[in-house]
Residue frames as a rotation matrix with the C-alpha (Angstrom) as fourth column:
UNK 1
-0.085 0.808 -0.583 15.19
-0.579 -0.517 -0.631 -57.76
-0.811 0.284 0.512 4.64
UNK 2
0.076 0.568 0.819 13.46
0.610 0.623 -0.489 -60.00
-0.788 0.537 -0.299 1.95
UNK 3
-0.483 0.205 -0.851 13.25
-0.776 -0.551 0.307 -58.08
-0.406 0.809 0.425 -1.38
UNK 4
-0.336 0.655 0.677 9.74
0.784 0.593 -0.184 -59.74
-0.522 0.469 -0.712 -2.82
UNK 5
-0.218 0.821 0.527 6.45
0.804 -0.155 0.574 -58.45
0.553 0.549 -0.626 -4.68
UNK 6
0.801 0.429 -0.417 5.12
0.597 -0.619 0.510 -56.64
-0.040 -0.658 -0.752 -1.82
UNK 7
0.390 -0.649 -0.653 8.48
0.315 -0.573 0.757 -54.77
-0.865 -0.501 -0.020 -1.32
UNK 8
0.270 -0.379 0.885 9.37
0.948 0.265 -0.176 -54.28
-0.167 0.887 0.431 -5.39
UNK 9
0.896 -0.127 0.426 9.72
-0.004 -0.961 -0.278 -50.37
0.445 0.247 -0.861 -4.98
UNK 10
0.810 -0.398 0.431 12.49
-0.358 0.245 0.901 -51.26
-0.464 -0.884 0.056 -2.78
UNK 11
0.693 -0.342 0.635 13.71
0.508 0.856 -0.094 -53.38
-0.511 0.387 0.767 -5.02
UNK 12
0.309 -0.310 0.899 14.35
0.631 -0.640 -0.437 -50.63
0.711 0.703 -0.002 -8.03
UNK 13
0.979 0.107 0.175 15.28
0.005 -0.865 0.502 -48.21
0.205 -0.491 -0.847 -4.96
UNK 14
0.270 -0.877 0.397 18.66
-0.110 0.382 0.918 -50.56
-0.957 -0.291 0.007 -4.07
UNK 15
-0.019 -0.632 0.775 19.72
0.845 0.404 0.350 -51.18
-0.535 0.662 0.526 -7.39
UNK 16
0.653 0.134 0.746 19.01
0.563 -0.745 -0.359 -47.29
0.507 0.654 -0.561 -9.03
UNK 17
0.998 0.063 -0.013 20.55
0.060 -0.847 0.528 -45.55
0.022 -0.528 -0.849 -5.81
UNK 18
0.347 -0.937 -0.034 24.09
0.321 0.084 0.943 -46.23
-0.881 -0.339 0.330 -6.06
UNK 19
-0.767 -0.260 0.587 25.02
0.601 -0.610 0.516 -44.31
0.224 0.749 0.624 -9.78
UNK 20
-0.505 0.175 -0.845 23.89
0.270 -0.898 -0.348 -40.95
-0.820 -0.404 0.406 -9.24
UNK 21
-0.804 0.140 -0.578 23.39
-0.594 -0.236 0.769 -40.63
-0.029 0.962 0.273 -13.46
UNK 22
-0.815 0.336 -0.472 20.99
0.112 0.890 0.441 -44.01
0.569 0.307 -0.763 -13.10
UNK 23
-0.518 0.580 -0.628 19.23
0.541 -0.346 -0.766 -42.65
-0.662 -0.737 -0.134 -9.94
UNK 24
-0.646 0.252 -0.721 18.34
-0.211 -0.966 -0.149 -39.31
-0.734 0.055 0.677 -11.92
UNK 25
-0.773 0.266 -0.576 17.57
-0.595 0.012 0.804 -40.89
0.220 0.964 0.149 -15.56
UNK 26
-0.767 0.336 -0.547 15.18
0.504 0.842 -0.190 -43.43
0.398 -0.422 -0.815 -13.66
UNK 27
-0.532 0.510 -0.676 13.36
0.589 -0.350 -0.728 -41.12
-0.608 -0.786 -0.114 -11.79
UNK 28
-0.523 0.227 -0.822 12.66
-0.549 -0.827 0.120 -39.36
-0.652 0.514 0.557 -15.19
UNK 29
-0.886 0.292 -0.361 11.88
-0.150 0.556 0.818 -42.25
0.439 0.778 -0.449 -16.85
UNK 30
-0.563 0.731 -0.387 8.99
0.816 0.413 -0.405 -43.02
-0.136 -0.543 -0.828 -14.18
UNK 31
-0.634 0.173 -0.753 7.91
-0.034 -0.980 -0.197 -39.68
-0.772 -0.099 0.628 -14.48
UNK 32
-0.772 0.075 -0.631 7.22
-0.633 -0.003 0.774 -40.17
0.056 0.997 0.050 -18.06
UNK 33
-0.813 0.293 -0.504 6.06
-0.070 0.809 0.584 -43.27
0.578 0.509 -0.637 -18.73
UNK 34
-0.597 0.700 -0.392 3.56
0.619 0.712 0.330 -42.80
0.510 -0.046 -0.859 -15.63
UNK 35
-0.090 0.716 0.693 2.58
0.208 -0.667 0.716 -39.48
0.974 0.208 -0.088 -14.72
UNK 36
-0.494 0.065 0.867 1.11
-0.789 -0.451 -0.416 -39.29
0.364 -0.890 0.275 -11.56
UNK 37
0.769 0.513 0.381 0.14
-0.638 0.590 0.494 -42.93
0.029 -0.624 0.781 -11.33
UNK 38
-0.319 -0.787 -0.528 3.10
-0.566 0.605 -0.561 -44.98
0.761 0.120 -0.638 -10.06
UNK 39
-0.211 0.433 0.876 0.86
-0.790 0.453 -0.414 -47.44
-0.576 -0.779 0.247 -8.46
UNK 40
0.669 0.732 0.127 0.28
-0.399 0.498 -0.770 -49.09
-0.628 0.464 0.625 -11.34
UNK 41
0.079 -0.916 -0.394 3.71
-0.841 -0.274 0.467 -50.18
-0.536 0.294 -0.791 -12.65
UNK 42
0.749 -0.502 -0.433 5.21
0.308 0.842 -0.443 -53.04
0.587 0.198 0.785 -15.07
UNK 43
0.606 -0.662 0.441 7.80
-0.307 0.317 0.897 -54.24
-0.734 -0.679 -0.011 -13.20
UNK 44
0.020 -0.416 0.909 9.44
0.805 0.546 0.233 -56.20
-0.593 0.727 0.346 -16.32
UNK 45
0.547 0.173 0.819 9.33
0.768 -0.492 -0.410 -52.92
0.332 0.854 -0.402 -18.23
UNK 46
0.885 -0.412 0.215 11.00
-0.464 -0.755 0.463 -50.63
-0.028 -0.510 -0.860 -15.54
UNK 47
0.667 -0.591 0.454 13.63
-0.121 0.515 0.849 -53.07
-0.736 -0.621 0.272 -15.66
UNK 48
0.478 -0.493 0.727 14.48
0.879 0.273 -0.392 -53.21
-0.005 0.826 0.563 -19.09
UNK 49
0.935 -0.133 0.328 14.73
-0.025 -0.949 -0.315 -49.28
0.354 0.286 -0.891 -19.09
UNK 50
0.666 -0.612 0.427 17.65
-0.263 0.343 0.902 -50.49
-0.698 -0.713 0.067 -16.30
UNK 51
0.532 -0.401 0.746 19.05
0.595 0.804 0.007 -52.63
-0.602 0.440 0.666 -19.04
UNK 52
0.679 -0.290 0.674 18.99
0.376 -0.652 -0.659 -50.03
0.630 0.701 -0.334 -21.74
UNK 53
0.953 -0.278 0.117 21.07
-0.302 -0.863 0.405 -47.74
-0.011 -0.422 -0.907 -19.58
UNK 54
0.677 -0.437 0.592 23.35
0.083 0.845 0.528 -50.51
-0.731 -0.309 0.608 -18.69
UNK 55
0.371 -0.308 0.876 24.13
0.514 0.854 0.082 -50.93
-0.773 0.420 0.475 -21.73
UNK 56
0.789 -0.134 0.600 24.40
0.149 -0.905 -0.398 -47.30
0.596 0.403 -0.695 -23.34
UNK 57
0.908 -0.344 0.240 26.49
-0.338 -0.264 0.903 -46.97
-0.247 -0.901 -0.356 -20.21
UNK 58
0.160 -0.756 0.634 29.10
0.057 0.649 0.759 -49.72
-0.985 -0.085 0.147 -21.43
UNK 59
0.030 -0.277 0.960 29.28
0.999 0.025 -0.024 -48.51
-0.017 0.961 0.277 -24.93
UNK 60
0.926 0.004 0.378 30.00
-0.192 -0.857 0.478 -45.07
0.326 -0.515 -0.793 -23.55
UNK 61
-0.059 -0.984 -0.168 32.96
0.366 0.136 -0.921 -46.62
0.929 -0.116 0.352 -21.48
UNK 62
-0.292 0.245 0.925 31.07
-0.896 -0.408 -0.174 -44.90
0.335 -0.879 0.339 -18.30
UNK 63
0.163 0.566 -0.808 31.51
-0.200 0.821 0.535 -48.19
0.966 0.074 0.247 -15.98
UNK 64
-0.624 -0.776 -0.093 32.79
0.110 0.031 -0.993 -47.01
0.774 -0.630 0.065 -12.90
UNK 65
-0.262 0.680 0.684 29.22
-0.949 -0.051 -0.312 -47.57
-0.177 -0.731 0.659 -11.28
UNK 66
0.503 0.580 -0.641 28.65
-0.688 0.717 0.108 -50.47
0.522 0.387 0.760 -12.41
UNK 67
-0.448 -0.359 -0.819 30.67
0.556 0.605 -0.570 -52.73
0.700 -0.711 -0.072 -9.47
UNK 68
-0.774 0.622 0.116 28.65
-0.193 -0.057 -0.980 -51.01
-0.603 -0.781 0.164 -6.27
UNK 69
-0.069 0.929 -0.363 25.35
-0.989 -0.016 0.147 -51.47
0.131 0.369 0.920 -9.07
UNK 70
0.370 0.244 -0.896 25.86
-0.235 0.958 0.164 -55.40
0.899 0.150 0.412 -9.51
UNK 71
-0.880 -0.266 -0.393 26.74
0.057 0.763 -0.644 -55.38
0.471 -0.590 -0.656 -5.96
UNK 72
-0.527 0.745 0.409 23.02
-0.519 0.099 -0.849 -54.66
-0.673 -0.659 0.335 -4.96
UNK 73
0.282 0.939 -0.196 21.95
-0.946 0.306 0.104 -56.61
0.158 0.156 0.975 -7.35
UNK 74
-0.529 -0.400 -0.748 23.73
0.118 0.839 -0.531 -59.83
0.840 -0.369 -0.397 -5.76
UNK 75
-0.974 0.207 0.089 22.61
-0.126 -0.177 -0.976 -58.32
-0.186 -0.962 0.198 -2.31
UNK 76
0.100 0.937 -0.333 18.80
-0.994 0.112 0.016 -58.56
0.053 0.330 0.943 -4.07
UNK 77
0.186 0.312 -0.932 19.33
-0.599 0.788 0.144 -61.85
0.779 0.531 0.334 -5.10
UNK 78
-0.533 -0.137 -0.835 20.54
0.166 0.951 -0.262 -63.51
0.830 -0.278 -0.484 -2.14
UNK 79
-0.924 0.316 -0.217 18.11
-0.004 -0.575 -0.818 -61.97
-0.383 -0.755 0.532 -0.07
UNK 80
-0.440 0.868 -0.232 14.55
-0.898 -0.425 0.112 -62.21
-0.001 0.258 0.966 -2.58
UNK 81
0.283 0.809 0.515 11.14
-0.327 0.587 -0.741 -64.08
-0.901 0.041 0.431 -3.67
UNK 82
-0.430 -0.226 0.874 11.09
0.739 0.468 0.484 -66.19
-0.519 0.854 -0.034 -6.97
UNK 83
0.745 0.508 0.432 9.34
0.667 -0.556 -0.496 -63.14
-0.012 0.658 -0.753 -8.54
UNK 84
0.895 -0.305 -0.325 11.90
-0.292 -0.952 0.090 -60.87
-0.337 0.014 -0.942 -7.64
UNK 85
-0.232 -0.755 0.613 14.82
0.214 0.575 0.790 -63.98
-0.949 0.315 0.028 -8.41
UNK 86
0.084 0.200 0.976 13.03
0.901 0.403 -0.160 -63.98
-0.425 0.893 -0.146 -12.05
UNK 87
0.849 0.445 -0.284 12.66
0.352 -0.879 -0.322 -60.25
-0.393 0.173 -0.903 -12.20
UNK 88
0.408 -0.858 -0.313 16.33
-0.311 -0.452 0.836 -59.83
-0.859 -0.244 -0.451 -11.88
UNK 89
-0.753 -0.329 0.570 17.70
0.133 0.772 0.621 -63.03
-0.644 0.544 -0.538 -14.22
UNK 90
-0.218 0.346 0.913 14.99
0.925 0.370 0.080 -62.42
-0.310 0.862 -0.401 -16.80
UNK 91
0.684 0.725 -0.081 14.51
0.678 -0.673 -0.296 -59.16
-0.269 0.148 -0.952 -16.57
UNK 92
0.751 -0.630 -0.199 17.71
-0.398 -0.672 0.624 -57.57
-0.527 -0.389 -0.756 -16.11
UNK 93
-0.328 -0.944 0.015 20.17
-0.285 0.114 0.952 -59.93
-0.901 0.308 -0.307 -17.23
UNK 94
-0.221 0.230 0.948 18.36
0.836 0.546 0.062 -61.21
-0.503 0.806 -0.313 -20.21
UNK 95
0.945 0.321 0.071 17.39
0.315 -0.825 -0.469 -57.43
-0.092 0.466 -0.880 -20.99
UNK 96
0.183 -0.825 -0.535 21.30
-0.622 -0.519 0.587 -56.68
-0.761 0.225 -0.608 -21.13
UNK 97
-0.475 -0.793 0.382 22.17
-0.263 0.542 0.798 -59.80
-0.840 0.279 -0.466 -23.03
UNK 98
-0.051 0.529 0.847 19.46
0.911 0.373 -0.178 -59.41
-0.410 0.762 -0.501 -25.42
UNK 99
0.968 0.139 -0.208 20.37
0.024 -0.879 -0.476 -55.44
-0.249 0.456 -0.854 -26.46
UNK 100
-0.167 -0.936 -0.309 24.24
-0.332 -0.242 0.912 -56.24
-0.928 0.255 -0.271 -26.54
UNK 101
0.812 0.354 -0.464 24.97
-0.538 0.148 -0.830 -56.23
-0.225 0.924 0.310 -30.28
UNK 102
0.878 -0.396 -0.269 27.95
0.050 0.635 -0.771 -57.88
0.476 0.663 0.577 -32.28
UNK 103
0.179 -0.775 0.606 30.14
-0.152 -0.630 -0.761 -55.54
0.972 0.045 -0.231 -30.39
UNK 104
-0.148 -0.102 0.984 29.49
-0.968 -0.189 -0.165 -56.47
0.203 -0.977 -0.071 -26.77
UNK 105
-0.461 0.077 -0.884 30.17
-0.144 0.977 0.160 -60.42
0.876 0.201 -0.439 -25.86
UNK 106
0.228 0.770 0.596 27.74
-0.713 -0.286 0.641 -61.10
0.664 -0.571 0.484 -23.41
UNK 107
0.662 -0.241 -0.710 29.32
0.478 0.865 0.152 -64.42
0.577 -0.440 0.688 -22.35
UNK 108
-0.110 -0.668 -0.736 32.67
0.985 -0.173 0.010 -62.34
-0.135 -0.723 0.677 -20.24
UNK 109
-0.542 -0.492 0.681 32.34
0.172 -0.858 -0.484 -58.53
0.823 -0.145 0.550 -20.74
UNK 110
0.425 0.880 0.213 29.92
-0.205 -0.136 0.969 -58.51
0.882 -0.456 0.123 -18.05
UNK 111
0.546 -0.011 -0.838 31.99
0.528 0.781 0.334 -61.05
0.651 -0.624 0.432 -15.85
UNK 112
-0.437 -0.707 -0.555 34.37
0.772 0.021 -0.635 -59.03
0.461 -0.706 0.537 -13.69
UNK 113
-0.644 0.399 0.653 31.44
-0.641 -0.747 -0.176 -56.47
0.418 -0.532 0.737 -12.25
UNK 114
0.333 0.764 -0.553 28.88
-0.400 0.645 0.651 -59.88
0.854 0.004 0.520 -11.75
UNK 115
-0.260 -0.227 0.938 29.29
-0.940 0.280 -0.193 -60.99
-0.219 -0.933 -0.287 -7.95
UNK 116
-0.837 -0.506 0.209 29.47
-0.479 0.861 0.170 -64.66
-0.266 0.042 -0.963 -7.53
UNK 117
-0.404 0.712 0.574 25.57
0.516 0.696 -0.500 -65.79
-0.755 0.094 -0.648 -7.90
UNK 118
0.504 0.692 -0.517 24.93
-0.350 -0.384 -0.854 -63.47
-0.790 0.611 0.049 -10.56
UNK 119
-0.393 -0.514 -0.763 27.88
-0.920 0.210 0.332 -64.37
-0.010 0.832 -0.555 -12.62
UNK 120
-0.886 0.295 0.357 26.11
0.417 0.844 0.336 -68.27
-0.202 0.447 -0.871 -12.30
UNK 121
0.010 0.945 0.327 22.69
0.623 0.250 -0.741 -67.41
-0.782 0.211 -0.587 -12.85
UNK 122
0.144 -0.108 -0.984 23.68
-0.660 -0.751 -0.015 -65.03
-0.737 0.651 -0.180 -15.49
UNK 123
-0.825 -0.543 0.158 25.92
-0.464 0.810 0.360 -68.61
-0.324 0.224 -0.919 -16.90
UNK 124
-0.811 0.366 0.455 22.65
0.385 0.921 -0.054 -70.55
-0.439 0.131 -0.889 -16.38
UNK 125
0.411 0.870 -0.273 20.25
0.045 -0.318 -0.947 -68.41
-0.910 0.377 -0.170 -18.29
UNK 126
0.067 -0.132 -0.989 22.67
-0.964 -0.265 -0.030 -68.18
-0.258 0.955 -0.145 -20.96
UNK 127
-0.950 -0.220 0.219 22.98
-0.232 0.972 -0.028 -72.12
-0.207 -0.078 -0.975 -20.58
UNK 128
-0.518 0.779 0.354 19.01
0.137 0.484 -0.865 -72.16
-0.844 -0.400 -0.357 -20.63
UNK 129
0.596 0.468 -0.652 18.94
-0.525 -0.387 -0.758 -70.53
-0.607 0.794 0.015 -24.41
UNK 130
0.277 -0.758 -0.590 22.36
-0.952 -0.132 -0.276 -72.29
0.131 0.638 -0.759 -25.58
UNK 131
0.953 -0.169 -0.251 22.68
0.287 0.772 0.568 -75.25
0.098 -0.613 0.784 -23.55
UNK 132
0.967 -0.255 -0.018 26.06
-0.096 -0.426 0.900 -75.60
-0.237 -0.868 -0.436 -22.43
UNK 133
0.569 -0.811 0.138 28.64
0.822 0.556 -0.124 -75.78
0.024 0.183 0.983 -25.03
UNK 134
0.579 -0.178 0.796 29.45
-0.003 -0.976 -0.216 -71.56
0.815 0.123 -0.566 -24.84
UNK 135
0.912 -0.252 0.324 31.27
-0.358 -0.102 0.928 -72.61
-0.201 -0.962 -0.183 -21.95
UNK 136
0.398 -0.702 0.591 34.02
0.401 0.712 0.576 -74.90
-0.825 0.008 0.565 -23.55
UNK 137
0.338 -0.025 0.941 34.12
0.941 0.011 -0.338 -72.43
-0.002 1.000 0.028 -26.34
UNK 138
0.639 0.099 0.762 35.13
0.152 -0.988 0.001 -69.43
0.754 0.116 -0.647 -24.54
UNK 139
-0.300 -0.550 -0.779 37.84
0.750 0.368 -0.549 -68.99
0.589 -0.749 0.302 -21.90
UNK 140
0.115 0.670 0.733 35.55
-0.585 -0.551 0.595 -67.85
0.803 -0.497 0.328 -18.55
UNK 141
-0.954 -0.270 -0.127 35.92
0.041 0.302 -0.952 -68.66
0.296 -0.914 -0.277 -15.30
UNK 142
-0.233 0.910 0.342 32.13
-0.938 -0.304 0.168 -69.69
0.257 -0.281 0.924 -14.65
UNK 143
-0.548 0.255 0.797 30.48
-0.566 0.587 -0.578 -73.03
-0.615 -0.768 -0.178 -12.61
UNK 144
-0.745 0.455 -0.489 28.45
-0.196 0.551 0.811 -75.35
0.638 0.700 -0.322 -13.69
């Protein structure tokens, strides 16, 4: 199965259903934010809400969903369209790594739940704001 545009409920269906707490707080958040029209969605806005959790989640210490979560989103990624590739990597990972504050290093706390292409395309988005000396300055275990 493809995960694209056309299929993008899908999309948020594989990566919400596996944490039971993410599944519920999602389904409320859609509720909200759209009533009774969920035909009409931001995509790039449902996704951040994704982030936010994320990241309440890991400053909580509640991370014991978060390996089966970042494995559908690997399974997304090696499996999607460039809209859903961008959706993920700008939407997702740049919405975690732009809400972590002083307290959360975004460069490795991230790295031992990140399956192998997310932990690079995570790498190369932070590589695409920093270039690429955060790599020789930190001791990670990431590709070039």
């Amino acid at each position: 199965m493809e995960f694209s545009q056309r299929n993008i409920i899908d999309v948020f269906e594989r990566i919400t259903s596996v944490d039971y707490k993410l599944k519920i707080h999602f389904d409320s958040y859609l509720r909200e934010e759209y009533k009774d029209n969920l035909t009409e969605r931001f995509d790039y806005i449902d996704i951040s809400e994704i982030s936010r959790f994320i990241i309440e989640e890991f400053k909580l210490g509640q991370t014991n969903s978060f390996d089966p979560f970042f494995i559908q989103v690997e399974i997304v990624l090696l499996d999607c369209d460039d809209y859903v590739n961008d959706l993920i990597v700008i939407g997702l990972f740049e919405g975690i790594q732009n809400i972590c504050d002083r307290d959360i290093d975004y460069y490795t706390k991230f790295n031992k739940w990140l399956k192998p292409l997310s932990k690079h395309k995570w790498a190369k988005l932070i590589d695409s704001w920093e270039g690429e000396d955060w790599r020789e300055n930190i001791d990670c275990v990431v590709q070039k």
